[in-house]
RODRENPA-70980 format. One record per residue: residue in three letters; x, z, y of N, C-alpha, C in turn. Coordinates in steps of 0.1 Angstrom, whole numbers, padded with zeros to 4 digits, always signed. Last residue first. Example, Ala and Ser with C-alpha at 12.3 -4.5 7.8 and 13.67 -1.06 7.14 Angstrom:
residues 2
> ser;+0128;+0071;-0022;+0137;+0071;-0011;+0129;+0079;+0000;
> ala;+0132;+0078;-0057;+0123;+0078;-0045;+0132;+0078;-0033;
***
This chain:
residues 283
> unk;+1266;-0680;+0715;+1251;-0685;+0711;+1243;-0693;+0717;
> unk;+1290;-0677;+0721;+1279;-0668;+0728;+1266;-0668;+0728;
> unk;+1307;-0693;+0702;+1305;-0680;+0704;+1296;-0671;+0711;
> unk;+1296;-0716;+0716;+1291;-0719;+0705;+1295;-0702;+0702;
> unk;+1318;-0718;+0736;+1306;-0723;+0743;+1296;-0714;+0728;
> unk;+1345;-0713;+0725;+1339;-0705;+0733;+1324;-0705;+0736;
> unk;+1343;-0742;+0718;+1340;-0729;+0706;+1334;-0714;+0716;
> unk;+1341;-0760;+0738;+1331;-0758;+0730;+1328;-0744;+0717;
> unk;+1368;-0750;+0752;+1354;-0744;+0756;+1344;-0747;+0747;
> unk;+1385;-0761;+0729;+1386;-0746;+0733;+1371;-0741;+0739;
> unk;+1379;-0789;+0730;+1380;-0780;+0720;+1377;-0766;+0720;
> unk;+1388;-0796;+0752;+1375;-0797;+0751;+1370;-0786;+0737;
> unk;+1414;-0794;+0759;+1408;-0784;+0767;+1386;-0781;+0760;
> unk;+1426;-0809;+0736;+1425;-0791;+0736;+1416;-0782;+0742;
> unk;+1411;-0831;+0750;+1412;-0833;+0739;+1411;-0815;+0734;
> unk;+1430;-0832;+0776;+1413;-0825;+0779;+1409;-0828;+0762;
> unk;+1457;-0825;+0782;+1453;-0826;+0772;+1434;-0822;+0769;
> unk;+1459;-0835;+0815;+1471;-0837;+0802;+1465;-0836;+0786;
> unk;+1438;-0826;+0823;+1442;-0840;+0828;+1448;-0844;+0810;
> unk;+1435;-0798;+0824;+1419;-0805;+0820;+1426;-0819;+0820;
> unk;+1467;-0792;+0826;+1459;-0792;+0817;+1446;-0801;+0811;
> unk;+1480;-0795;+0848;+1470;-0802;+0848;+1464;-0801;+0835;
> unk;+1504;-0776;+0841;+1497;-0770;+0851;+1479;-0774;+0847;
> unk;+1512;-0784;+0808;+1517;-0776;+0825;+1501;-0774;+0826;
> unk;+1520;-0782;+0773;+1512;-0787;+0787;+1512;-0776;+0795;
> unk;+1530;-0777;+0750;+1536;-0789;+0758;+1523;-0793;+0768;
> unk;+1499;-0755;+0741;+1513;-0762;+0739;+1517;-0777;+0746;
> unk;+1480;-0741;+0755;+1479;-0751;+0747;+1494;-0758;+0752;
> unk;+1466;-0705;+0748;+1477;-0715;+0755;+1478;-0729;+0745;
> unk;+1440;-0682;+0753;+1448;-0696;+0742;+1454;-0706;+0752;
> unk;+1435;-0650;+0754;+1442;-0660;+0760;+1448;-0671;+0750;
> unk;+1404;-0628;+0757;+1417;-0637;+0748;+1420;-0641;+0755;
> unk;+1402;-0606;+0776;+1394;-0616;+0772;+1409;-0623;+0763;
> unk;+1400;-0581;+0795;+1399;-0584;+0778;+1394;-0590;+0774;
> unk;+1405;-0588;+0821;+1394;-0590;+0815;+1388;-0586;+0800;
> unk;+1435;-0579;+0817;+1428;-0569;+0826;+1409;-0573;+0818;
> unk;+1445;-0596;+0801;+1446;-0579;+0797;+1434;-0570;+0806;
> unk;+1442;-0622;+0812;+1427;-0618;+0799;+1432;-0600;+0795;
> unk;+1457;-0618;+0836;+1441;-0619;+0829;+1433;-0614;+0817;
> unk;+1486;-0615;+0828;+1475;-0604;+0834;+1457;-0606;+0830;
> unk;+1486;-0638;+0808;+1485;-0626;+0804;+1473;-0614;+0813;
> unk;+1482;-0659;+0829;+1472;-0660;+0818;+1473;-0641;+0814;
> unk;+1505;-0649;+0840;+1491;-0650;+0849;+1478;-0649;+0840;
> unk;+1525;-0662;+0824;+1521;-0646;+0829;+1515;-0641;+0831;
> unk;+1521;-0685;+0827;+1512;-0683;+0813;+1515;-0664;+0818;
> unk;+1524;-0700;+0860;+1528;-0693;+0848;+1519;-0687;+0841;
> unk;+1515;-0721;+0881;+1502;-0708;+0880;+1510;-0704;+0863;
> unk;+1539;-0738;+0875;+1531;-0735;+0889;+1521;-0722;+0889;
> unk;+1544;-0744;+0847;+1553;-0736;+0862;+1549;-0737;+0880;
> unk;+1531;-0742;+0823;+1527;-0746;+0833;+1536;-0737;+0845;
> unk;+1534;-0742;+0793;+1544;-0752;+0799;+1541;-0753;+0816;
> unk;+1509;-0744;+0781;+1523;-0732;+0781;+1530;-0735;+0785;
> unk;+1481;-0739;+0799;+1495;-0746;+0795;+1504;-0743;+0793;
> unk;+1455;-0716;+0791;+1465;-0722;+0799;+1473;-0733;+0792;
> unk;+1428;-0698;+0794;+1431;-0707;+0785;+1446;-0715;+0797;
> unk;+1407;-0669;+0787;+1417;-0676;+0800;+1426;-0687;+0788;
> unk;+1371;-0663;+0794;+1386;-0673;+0785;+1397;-0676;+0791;
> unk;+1349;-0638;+0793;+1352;-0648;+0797;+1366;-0652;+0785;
> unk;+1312;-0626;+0795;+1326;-0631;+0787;+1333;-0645;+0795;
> unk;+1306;-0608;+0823;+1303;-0618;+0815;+1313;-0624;+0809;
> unk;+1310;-0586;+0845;+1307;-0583;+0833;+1302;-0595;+0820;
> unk;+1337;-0579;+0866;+1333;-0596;+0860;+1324;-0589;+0848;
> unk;+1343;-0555;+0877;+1327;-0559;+0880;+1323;-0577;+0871;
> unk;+1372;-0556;+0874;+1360;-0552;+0868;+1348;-0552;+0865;
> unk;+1380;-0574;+0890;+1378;-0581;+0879;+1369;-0568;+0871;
> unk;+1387;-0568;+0919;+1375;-0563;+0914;+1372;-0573;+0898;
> unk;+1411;-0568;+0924;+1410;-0555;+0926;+1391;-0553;+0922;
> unk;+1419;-0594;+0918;+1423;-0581;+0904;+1418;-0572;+0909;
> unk;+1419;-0610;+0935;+1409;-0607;+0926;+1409;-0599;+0915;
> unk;+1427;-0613;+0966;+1433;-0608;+0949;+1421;-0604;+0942;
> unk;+1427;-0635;+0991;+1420;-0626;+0982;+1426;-0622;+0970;
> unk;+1444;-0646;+1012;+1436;-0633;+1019;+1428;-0627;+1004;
> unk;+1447;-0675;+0998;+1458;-0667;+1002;+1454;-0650;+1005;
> unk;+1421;-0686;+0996;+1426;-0678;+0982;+1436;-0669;+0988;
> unk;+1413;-0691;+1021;+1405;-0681;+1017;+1413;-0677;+1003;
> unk;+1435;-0707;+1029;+1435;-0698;+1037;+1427;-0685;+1031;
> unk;+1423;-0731;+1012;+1440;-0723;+1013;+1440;-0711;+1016;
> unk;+1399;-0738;+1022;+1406;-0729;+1010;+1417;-0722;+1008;
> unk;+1412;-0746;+1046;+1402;-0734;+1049;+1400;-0732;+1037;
> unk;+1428;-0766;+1041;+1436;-0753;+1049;+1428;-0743;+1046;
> unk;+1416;-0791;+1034;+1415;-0781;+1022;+1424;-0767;+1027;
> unk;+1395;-0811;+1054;+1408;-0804;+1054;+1406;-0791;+1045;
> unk;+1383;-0834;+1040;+1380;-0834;+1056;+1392;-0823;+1057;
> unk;+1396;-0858;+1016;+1396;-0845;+1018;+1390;-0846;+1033;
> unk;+1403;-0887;+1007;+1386;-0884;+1013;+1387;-0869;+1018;
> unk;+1430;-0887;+1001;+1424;-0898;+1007;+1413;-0892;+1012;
> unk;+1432;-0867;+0984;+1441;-0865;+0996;+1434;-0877;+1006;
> unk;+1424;-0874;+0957;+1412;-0860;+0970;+1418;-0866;+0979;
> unk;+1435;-0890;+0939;+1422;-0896;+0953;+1419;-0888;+0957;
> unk;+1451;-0878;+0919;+1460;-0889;+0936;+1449;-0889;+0943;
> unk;+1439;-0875;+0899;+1437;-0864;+0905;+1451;-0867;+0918;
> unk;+1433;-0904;+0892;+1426;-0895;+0896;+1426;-0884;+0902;
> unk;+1457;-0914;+0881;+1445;-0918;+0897;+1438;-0909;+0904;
> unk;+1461;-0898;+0862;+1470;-0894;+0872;+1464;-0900;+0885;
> unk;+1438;-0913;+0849;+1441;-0893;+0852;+1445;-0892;+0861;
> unk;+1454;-0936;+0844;+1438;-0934;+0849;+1437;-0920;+0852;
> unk;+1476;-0929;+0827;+1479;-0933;+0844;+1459;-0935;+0852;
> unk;+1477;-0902;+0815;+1473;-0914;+0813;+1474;-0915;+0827;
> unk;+1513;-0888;+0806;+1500;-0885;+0816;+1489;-0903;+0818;
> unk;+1536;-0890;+0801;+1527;-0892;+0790;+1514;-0893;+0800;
> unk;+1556;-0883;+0823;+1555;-0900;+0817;+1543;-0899;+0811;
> unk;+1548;-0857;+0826;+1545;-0866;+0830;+1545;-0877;+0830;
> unk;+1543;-0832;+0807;+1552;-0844;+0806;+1548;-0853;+0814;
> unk;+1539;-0811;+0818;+1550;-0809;+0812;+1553;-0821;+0814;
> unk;+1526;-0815;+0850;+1528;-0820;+0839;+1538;-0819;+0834;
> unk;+1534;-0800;+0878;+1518;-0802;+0872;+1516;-0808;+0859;
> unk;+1560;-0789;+0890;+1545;-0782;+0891;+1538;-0789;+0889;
> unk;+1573;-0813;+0871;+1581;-0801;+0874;+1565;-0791;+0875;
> unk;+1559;-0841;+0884;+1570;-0837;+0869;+1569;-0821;+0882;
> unk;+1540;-0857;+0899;+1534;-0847;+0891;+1546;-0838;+0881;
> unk;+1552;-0874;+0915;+1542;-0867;+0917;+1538;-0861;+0913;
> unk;+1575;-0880;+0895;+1577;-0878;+0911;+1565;-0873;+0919;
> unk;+1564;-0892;+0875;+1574;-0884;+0874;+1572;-0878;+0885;
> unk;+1546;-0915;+0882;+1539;-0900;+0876;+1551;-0890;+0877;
> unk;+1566;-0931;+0890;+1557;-0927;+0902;+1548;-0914;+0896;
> unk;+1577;-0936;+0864;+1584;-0928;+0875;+1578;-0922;+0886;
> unk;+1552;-0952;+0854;+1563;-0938;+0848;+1571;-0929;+0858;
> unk;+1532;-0961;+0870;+1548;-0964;+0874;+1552;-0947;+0865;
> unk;+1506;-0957;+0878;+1508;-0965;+0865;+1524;-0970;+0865;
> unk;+1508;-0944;+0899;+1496;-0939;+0890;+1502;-0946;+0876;
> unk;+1513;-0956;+0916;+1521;-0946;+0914;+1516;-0944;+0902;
> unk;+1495;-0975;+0920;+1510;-0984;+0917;+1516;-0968;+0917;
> unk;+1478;-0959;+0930;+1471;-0969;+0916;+1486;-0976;+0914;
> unk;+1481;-0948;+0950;+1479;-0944;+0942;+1478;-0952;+0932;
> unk;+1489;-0957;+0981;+1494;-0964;+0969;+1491;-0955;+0960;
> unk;+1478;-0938;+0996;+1471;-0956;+0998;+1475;-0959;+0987;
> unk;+1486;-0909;+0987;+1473;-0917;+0979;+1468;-0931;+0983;
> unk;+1511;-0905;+0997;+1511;-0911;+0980;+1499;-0918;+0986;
> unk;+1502;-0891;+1017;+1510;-0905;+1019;+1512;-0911;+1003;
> unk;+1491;-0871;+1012;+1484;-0880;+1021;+1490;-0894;+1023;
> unk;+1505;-0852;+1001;+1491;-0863;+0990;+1486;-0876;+0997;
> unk;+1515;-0836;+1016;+1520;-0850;+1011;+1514;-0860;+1005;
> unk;+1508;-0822;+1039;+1501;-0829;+1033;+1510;-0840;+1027;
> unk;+1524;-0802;+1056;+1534;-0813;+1054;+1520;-0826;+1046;
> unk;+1505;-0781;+1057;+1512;-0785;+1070;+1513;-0801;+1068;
> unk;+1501;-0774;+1031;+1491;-0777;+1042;+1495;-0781;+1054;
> unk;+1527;-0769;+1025;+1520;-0782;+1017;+1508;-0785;+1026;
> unk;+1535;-0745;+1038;+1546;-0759;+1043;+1530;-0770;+1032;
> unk;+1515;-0728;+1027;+1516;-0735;+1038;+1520;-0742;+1042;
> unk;+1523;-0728;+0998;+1508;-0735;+1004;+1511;-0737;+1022;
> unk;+1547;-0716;+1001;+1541;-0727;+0998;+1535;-0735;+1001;
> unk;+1537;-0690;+1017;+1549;-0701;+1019;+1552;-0716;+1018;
> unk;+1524;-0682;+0995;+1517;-0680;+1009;+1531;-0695;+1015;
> unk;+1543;-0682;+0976;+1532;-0689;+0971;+1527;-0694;+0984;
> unk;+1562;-0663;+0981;+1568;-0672;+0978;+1552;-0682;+0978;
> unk;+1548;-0640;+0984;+1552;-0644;+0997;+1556;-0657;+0998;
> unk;+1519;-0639;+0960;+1530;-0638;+0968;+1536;-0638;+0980;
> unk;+1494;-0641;+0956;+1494;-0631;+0965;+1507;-0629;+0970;
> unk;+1491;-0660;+0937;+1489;-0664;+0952;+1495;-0654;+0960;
> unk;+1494;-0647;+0912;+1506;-0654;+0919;+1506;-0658;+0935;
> unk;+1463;-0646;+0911;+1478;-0636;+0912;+1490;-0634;+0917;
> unk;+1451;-0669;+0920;+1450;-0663;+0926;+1459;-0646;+0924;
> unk;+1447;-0696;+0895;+1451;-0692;+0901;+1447;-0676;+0906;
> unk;+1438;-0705;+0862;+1438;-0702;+0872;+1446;-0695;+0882;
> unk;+1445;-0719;+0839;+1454;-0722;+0846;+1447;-0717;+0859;
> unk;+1408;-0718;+0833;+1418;-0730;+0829;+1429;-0731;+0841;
> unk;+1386;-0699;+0824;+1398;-0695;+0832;+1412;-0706;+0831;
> unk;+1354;-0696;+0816;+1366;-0703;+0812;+1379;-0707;+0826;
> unk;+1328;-0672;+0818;+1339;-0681;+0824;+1349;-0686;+0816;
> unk;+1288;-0670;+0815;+1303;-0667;+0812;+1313;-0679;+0818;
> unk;+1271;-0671;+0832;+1267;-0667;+0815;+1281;-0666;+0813;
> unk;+1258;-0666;+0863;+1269;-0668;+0851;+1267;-0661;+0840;
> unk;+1236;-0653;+0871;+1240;-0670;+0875;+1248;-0673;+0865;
> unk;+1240;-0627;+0874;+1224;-0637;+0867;+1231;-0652;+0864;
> unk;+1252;-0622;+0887;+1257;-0619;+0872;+1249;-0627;+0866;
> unk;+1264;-0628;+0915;+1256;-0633;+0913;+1258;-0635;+0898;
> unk;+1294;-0622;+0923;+1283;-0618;+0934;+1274;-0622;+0923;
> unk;+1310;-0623;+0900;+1304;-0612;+0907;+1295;-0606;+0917;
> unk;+1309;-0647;+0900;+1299;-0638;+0884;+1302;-0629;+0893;
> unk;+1320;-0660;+0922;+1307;-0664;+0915;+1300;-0654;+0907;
> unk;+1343;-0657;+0914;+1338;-0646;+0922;+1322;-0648;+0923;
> unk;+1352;-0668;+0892;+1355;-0652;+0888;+1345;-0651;+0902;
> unk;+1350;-0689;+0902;+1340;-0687;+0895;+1341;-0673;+0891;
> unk;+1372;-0692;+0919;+1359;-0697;+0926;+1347;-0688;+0914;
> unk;+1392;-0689;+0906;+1388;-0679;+0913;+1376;-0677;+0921;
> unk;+1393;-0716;+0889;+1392;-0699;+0880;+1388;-0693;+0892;
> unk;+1394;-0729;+0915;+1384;-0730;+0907;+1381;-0719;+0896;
> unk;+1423;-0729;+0912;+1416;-0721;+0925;+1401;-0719;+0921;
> unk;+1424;-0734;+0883;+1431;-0733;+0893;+1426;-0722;+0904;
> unk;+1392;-0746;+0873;+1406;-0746;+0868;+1412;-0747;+0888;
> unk;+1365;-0730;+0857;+1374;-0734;+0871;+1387;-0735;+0867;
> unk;+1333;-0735;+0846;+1351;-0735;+0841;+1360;-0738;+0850;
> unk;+1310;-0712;+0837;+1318;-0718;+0847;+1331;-0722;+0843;
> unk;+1278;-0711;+0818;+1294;-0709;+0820;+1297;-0720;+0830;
> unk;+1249;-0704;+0835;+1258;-0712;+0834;+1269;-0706;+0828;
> unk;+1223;-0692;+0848;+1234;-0692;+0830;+1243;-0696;+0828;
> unk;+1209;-0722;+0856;+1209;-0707;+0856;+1218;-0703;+0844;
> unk;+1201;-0748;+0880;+1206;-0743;+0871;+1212;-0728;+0872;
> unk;+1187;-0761;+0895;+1179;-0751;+0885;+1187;-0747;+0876;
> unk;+1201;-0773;+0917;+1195;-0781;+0903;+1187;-0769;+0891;
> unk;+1203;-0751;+0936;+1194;-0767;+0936;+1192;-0773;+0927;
> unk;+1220;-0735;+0921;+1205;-0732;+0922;+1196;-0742;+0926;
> unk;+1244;-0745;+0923;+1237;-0747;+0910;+1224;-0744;+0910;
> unk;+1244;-0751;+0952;+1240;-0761;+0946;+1235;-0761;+0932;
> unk;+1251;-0728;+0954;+1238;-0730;+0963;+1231;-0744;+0954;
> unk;+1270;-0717;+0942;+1263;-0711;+0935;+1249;-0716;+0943;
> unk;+1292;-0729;+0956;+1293;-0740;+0943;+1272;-0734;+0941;
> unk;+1286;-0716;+0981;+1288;-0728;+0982;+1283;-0734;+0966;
> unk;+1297;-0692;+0974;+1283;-0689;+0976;+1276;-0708;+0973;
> unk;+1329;-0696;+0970;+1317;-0695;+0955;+1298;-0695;+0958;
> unk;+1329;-0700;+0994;+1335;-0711;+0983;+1329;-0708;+0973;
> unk;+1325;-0677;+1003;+1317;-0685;+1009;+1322;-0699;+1003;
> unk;+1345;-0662;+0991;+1329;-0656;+0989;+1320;-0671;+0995;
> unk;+1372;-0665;+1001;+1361;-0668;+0986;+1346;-0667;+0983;
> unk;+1365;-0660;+1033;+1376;-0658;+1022;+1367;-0664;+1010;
> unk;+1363;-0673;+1053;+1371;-0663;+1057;+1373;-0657;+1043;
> unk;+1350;-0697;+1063;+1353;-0695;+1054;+1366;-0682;+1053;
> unk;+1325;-0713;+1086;+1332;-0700;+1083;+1338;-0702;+1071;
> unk;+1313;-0738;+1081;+1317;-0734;+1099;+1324;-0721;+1097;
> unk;+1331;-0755;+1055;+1319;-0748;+1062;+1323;-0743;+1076;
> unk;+1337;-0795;+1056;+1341;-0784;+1059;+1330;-0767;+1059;
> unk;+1318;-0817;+1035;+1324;-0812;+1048;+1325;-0799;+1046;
> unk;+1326;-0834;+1004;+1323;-0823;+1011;+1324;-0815;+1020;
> unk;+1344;-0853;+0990;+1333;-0859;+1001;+1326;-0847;+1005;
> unk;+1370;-0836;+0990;+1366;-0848;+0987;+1356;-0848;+0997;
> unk;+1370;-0806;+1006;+1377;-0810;+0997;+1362;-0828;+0992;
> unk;+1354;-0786;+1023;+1370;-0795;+1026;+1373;-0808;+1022;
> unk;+1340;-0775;+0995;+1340;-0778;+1007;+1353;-0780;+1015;
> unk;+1345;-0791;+0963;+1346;-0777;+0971;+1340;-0779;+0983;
> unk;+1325;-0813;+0946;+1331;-0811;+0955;+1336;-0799;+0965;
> unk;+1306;-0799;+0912;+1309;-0799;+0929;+1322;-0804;+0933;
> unk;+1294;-0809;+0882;+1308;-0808;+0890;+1307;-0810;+0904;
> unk;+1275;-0796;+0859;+1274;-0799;+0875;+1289;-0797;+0877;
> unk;+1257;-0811;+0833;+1268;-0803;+0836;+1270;-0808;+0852;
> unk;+1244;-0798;+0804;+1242;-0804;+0814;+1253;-0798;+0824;
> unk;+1261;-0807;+0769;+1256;-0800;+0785;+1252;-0803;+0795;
> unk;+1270;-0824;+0757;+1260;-0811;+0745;+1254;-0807;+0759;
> unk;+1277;-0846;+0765;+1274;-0850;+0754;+1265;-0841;+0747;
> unk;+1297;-0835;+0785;+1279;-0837;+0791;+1271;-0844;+0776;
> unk;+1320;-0832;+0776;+1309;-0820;+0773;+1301;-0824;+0778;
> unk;+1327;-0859;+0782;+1327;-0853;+0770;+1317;-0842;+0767;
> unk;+1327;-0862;+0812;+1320;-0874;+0802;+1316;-0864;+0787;
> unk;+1349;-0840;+0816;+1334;-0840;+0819;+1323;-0847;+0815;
> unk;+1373;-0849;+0810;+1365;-0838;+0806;+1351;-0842;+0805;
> unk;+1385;-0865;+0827;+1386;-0867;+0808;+1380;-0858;+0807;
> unk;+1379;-0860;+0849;+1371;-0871;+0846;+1373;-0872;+0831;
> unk;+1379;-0841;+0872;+1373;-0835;+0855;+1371;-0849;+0850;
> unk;+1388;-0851;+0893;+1399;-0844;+0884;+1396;-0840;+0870;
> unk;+1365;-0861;+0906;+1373;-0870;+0894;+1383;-0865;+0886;
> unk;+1360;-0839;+0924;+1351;-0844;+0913;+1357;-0850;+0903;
> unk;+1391;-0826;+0935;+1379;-0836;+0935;+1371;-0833;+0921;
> unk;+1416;-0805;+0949;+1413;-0810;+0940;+1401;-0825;+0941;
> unk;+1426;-0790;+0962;+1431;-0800;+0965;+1429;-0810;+0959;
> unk;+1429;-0762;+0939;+1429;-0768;+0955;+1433;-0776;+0956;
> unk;+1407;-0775;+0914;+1414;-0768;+0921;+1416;-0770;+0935;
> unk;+1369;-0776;+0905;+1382;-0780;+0906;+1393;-0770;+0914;
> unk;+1349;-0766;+0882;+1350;-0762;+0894;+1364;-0767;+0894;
> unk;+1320;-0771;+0865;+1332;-0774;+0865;+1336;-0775;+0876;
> unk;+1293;-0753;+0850;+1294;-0760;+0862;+1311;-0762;+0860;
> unk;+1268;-0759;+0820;+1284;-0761;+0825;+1282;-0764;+0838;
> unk;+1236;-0752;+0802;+1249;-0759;+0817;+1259;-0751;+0816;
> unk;+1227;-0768;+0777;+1228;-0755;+0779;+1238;-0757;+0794;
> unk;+1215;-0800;+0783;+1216;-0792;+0774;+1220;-0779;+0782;
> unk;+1227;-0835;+0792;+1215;-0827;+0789;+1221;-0815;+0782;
> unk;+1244;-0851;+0816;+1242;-0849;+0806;+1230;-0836;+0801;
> unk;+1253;-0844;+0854;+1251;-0853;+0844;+1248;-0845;+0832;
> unk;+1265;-0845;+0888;+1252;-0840;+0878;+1253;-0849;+0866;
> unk;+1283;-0845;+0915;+1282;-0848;+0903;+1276;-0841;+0896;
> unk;+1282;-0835;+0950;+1287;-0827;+0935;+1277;-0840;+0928;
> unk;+1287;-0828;+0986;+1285;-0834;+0969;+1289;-0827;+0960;
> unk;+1271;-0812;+1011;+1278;-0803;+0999;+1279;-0819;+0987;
> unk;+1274;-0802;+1046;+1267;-0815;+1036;+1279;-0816;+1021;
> unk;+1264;-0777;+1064;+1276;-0784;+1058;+1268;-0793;+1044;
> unk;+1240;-0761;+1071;+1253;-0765;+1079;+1262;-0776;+1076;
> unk;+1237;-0748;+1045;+1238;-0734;+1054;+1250;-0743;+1073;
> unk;+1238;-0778;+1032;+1235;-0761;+1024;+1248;-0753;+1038;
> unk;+1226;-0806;+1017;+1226;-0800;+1031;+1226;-0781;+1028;
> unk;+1238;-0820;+0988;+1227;-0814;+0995;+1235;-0808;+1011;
> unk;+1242;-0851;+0970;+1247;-0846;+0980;+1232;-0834;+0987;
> unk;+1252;-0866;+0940;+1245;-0863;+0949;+1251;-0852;+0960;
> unk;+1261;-0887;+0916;+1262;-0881;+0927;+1250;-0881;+0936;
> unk;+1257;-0889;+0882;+1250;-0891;+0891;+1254;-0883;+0906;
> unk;+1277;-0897;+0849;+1269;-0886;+0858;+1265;-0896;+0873;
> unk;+1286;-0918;+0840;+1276;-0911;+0832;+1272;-0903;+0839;
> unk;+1317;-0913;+0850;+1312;-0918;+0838;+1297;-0909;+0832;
> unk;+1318;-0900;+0883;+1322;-0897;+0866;+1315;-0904;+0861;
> unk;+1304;-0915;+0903;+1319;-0911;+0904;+1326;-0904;+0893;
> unk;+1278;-0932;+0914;+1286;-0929;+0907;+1301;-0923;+0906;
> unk;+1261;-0929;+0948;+1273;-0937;+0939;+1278;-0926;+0921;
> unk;+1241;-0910;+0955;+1246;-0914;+0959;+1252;-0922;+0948;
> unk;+1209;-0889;+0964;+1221;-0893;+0956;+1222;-0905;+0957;
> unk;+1198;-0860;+0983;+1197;-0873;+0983;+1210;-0876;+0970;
> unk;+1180;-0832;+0993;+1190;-0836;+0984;+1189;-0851;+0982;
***
């Protein structure tokens, strides 16, 4: 395990060697652990209004998926299992045990499968705008693949910092699927979640592994409290999704008004709020 540059405020990059593949992730703050798991296409810096904040009560590990930012590809990924074995190698490199997980996006699915393979590991989930219901469409599969084909991120992200702080350049990269409001979106945010598409090695082999998995057929086996928490405003992964969730988990669902998809982005002020109570409910 070696470490590297800063890349959240306050935390410490590092990087381990796990089954092949050379894994970063971000470590920071003291206390009961949080792992924070991004979406597809996501990065370490996507938690950046977040993650400073709760490392104030937590210690808290944000990974790089594999693909995804500075984290090479694995030699297999045939479905979830080896995206959650991945986050679950690293929490065990830092000793960390118990954890609540908070995945947002593909990230909710990362960690739903996490507590299943490994109950010990997870103390409980926070379900921010997850994905994988909707995945299972035809409309979604369709999606994701003209986007993994087409990689648009790839041509925004030289000019991310002149998109990033152009009202219009947030409109156009983020209005409709990821920010109710996009004008409003701090343009430091909006940086941030523009820089995967620059460092990604290739996010297909996620793609590929959420597309092939429904995780409703074993949410039973999740036996650790969880939260599904969404945007009510989010037209990419719909507050529907939230429903199915927490009906099948019976877990609450708190929606946070005038906000989409980027939720941890748009309102990490709600987002922080919500997991600390949760956090402080399970003792």
């Amino acid at each position: 395990m070696t470490e590297s540059k800063h890349r959240l405020s306050g935390f410490e990059e590092r990087e381990l060697e796990w089954r092949g593949a050379r894994l970063h992730y971000a470590v920071g703050g003291a206390g009961s652990p949080l792992v924070l798991v991004h979406g597809l296409g996501g990065i370490v810096e996507n938690w950046c209004a977040l993650a400073p904040a709760l490392a104030e009560r937590h210690r808290v590990l944000v990974p790089d998926l594999p693909g995804h930012g500075r984290s090479a590809l694995l030699s297999e990924a045939r479905n979830l299992d080896s995206l959650s074995e991945a986050a679950l190698g690293l929490a065990e490199a830092e000793d960390i045990r118990g954890a609540i997980w908070i995945g947002h996006s593909l990230g909710g699915v990362v960690a739903l499968r996490a507590a299943v393979l490994r109950p010990d590991a997870v103390g409980g989930v926070v379900l921010a705008a997850a994905a994988g219901i909707g995945s299972a469409s035809r409309a979604a599969q369709v999606t994701l693949a003209v986007l993994g084909a087409t990689r648009p991120g790839r041509l925004i992200a030289p000019f991310r910092h002149a998109w990033a702080h152009s009202r219009i350049g947030r409109r156009i990269a983020f209005g409709w699927w990821g920010a109710a409001d996009s004008g409003a979106l701090e343009p430091d945010i909006a940086e941030a979640f523009l820089l995967g598409p620059s460092l990604h090695t290739d996010t297909r082999q996620a793609a590929r592994a959420l597309l092939v998995s429904d995780p409703r057929v074993e949410l039973d086996r999740v036996s650790c409290p969880c939260l599904c928490l969404w945007g009510a405003s989010d037209n990419w992964v719909g507050p529907q999704d939230g429903m199915e969730y927490a009906r099948r988990l019976r877990a609450p669902l708190r929606t946070i008004a005038g906000c989409g998809h980027l939720l941890i982005g748009e309102r990490p002020d709600a987002c922080l709020a919500a997991i600390e109570e949760f956090v402080d409910s399970l003792g």
